[in-house]
C-alpha positions in Angstrom: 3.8 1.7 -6.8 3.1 2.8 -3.5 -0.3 2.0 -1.4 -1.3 5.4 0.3 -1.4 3.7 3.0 2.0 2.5 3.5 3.4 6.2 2.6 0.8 7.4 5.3 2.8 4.9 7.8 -0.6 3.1 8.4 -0.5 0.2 10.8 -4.5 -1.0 9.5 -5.0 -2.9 6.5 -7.5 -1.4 3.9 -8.4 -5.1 3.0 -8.9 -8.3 5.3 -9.0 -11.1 3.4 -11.9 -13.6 4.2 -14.0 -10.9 6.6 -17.0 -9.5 5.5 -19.1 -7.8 8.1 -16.5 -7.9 11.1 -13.7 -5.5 9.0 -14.6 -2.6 6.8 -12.5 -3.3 4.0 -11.9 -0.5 1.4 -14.0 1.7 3.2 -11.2 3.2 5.3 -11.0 6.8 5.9 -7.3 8.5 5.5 -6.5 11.1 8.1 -5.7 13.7 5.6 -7.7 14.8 2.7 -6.1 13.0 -0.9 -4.4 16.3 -1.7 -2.9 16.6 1.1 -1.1 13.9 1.6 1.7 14.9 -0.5 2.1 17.6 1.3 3.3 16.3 4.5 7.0 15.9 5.7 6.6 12.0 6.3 5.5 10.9 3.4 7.5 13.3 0.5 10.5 11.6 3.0 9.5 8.1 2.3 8.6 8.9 -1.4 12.5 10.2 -1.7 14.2 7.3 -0.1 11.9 5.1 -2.5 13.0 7.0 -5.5 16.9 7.0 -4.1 16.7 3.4 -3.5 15.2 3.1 -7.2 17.9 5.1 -9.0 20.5 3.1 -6.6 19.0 -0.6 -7.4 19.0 1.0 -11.6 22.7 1.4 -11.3 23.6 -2.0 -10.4 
């Protein structure tokens, strides 16, 4: 499993343990709308080298 997050390249955290009102945790807004994000270049590149890395680390 991937967080969005990480295939968005996101440097923010969506959680920050032990903050309550000085971080909005899991109330972060992605810059692309959900079905988009598949779409982009960046992140169906990251999603392959995940799944050749997978097949790869299977063969072993």
């Amino acid at each position: 499993m991937l967080p969005v997050e990480d295939a968005l390249a996101l440097t923010e955290q969506p959680n920050l343990p032990g903050t309550v009102d000085t971080h909005p945790n899991w109330r972060r807004r992605l810059p692309l709308d959900a079905g988009a994000v598949l779409e982009t270049f960046d992140v169906r590149d990251r999603l392959a080298a995940m799944q050749r890395i997978r097949t790869t680390e299977g063969e072993r």
